[in-house]
N, C-alpha and C positions, 0 to 999 in steps of 0.2 A: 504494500500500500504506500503512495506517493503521500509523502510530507507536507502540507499545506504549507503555503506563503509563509502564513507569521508563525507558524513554527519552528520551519525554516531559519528564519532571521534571527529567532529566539535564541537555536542551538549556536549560529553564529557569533552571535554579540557574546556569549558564555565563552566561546572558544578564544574570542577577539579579549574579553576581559580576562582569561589567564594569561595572554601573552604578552599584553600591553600595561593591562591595570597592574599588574603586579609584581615587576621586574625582582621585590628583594624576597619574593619567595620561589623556594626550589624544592619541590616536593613536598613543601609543608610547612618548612619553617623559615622563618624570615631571620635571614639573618645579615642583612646588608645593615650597616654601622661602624663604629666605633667599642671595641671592647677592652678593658683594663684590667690588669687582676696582678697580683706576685704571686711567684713559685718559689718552697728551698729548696735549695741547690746544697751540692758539700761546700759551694761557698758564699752560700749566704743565702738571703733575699735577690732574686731575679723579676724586677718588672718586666711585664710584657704589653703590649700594645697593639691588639690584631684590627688591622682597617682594613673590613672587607666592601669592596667596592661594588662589586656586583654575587647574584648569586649564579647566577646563571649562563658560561661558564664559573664556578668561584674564582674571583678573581679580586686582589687585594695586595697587603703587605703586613707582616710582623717584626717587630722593635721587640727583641729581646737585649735586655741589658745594653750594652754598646754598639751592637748588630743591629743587621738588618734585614731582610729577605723577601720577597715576590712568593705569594703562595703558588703551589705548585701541586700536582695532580689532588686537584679540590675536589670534593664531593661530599654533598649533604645527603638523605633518604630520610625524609619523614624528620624524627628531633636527632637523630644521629650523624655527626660531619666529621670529617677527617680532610687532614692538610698536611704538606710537608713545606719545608722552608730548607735552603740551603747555604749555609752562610760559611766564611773563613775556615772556622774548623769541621766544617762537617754539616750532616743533614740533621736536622729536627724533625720531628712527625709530632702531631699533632691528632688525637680522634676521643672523640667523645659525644657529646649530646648539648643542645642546645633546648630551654625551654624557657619563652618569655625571652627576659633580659637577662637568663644567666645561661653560659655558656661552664659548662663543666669539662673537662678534657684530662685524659693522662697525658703525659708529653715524655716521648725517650730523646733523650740529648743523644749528642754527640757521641758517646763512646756506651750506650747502652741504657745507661742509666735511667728508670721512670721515675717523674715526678709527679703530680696532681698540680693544675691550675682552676682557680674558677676566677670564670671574666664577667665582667660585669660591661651590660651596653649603657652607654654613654649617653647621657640627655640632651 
């Protein structure tokens, strides 16, 4: 059975408003912003700073400590995202889960080691 006119249009504008209305969601969760949070480290407090600019490819930047990095093979599903960053000494990963304004993640540094961050979006 053919789809009438304005139903038609209906299904359109639906399709039209996830790709346009809503660029800082990627499968569910929004997470285009600004995020801020500290991790320890064995040396110390490590601020971190994740600017994700877009979701959809994830595309961004993380300020770890005195570093810095372009996200890299980005992916969110539903509240679940992972990210890697490559910086002087090596790669970081980054995966965890996003809900609201809090971003929770384990993060393995450089030489193995996990830590726990939780980031907080920026108003």
């Amino acid at each position: 059975m053919a789809l009438r006119y304005g139903t038609r249009a209906a299904a359109l504008a639906v399709v039209l408003w996830g790709a346009v209305a809503a660029p800082g969601y990627a499968a569910g969760a929004n997470v285009v912003g600004v995020w801020k949070g500290s991790m320890e480290t064995q040396m110390g407090a490590v601020e971190n700073t994740i600017t994700i600019d877009a979701a959809t490819p994830l595309a961004g930047t993380v300020k770890v400590g005195d570093y810095q990095g372009k996200l890299e093979k980005g992916k969110v599903d539903g509240e679940k995202i992972s990210f890697l960053i490559t910086i002087d000494p090596g790669t970081i990963t980054y995966e965890g889960t996003v809900t609201g304004d809090e971003m929770k993640l384990t993060v393995t540094g450089t030489t193995g080691n996990k830590m726990t961050l939780v980031a907080k979006r920026q108003k």
